[in-house]
N, C-alpha and C positions, 0 to 999 in steps of 0.2 A: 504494500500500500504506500503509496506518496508522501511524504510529509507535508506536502504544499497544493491549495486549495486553491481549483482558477474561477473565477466567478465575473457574469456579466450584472452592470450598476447600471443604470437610468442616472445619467447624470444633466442630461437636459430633456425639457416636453419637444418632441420633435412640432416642428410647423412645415408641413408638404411632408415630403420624402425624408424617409429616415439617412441621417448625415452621420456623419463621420464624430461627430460631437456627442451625440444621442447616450452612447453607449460606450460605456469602458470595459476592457479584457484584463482581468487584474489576478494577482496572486497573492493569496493570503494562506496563514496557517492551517491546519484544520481544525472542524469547531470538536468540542468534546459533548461527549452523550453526559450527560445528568442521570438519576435514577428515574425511571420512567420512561426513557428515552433511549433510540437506538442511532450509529450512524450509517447512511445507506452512501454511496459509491452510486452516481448517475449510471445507466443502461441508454434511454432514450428518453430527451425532450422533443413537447410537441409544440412547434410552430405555429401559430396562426391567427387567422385577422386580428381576434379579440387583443394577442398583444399587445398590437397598436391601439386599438381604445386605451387599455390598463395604462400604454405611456401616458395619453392624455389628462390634461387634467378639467374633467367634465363630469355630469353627472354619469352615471351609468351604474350599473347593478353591484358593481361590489367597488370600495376603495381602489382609487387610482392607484400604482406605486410610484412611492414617495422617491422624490428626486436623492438621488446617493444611497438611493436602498437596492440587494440584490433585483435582478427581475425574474419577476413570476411566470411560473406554465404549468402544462400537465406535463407531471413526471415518473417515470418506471426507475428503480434503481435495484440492487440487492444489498442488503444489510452486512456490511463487514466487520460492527462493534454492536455489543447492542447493554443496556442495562434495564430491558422491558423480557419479562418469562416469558410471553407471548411471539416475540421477534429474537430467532433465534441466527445465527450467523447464516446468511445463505439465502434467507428467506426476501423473496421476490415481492417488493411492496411499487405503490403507486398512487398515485392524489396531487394535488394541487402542492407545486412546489418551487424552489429555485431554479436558476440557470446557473450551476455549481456541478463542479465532479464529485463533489461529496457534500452532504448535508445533514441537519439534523432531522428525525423525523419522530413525529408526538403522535400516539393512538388519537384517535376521538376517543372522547370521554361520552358515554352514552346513558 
């Protein structure tokens, strides 16, 4: 596993076409799992339109992301640390996530 975590940032609202500005390609550490929590290793993120809304910043169905925060999508990864009984090393997870080679990921609470 990497020691070092690549992550795409919303660091400007695009206006027209997504620029060169838009978005940062950055490396940072990796995050650590907490009790409750596992960390997963991206598999596939999904591309599409909604992105571009979420740069926005307008009304729309759920919170814009915030400018200098990771950017969001649907994401498949597999668990390679985990501190949840339920998510064991290995195990194939997916849900609304980062644009990251590695991430935290939290059950729903139900």
């Amino acid at each position: 596993m990497s020691e070092v975590n690549r992550i795409w940032r919303l660091r400007n609202r695009p206006v027209g076409d997504i620029t060169d500005d838009v978005l940062s390609f950055e490396e940072e550490s990796l995050p650590v799992p907490s009790d409750g929590e596992f960390l997963f290793r991206l598999n596939y993120l999904s591309l599409d339109p909604t992105n571009r809304v979420w740069m926005s910043d307008m009304d729309q169905y759920m919170p814009p992301v915030e400018l200098d925060a990771p950017m969001r999508g649907l994401v498949s990864g597999t668990v390679v640390k985990s501190h949840h009984p339920d998510y064991a090393e290995g195990t194939i997870v997916s849900g609304l996530g980062i644009w990251a080679d590695y991430q935290i990921g939290t059950p729903p609470r139900l």
